[in-house]
C-alpha positions, 0 to 999 in steps of 0.5 A, a space after each residue: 544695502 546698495 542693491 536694497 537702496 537701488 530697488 528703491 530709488 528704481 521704484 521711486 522713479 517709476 512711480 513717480 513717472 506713473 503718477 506724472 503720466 497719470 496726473 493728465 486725465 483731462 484733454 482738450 482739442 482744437 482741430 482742423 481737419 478735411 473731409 472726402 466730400 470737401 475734398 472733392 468739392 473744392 478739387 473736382 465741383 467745376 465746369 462752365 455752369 460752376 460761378 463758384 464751389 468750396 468747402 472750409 476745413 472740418 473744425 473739430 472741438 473735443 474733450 476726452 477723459 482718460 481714466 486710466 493712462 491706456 484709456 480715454 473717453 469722450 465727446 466731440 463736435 464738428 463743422 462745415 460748410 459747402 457753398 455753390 453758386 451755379 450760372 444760369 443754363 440759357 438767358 431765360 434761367 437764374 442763378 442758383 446759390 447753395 448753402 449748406 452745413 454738416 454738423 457732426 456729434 459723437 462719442 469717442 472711446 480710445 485705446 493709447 497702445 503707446 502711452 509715454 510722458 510725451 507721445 501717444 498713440 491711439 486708435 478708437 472709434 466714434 458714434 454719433 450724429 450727422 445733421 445736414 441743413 442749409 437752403 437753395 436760393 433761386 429765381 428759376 429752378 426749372 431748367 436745372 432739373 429738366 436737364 437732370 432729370 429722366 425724360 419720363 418726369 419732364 410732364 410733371 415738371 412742366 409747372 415752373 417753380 416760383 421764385 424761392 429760397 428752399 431751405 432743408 433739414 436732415 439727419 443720421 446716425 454716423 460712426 468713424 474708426 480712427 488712429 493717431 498720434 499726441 507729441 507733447 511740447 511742453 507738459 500741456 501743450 502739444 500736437 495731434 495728428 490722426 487719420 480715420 474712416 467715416 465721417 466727419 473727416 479723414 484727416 486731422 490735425 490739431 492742438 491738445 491741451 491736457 490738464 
């Protein structure tokens, strides 16, 4: 009777504990993250021409569905912003200012190898889209791009470009494969931590709230 009365209570634990980690299907995240060409803008972009070069932390917003407790889906969106402003070459140049912002958005899928009450960890991967946009403002262009460009383009360029804001628009497909880990403080609320490849960052650091 005490062995049939033990199975039970054991049982009764464990589905408990299963219904409870199962109960969570919904999560919400709230992240800053830093990408390769940020980094690399806000470490490496300087020189005598540089007046000032920086790029924010990627935000990220995302929800992921988990309809089973080892497997999530979802969706997520993310943005940054780059900015330079570039000191005339000589005294008959103008400054140049450029703005530009990187919006990512993309379908996730997750695969939690390790999935307790307070701690998972995952690793997925995420397609989507990248769209680049953003405008150059300047008086005098052309000295920048006869310094740039090869000598056998300088006769096209002798034509000045006009003073004017040039403004830009593009787009591309993007994939990323990430691992990471959620540490739980409390039954809603807690940490995420996650290192990928591709776009649009390579590390990440957030918070999740799971309902």
């Amino acid at each position: 009777m005490k062995r049939i009365l033990l199975v039970v209570v054991f049982f009764a634990i464990n589905v408990s504990l299963f219904a409870q980690k199962n109960d969570f299907q919904h999560e919400l995240s709230l992240d800053a993250g830093s990408s390769f060409l940020g980094f690399n803008t806000n470490v490496w972009v300087s020189g005598s021409l540089v007046k000032q070069a920086y790029a924010i932390p990627v935000s990220v917003l995302s929800y992921t569905f988990k309809p089973e407790p080892n497997f999530g889906v979802g969706v997520a969106a993310s943005y940054q912003l780059f900015y330079f402003d570039l000191l005339p070459i000589n005294a008959s140049s103008s400054a140049v200012v450029m703005n530009i912002n990187r919006i990512n958005v993309s379908a996730h899928a997750k695969y939690y190898f390790v999935s307790e009450q307070n701690f998972d960890v995952y690793a997925g991967g995420k397609l989507g889209g990248t769209f680049w946009f953003g405008k150059v403002s300047f008086q005098e262009l052309y000295d920048y791009i006869t310094v740039i460009a090869p000598d056998f383009l300088e006769p096209i360029l002798q034509k000045r470009i006009i003073p004017s804001n040039l403004k830009f628009a593009t787009s591309f497909f993007t994939g990323q494969l990430n691992l990471g880990g959620d540490i739980y403080f409390t039954d809603n609320v807690g940490l995420k931590l996650e290192m990928a490849v591709g776009a649009p960052y390579w590390a990440l650091v957030g918070l999740n709230v799971r309902l």
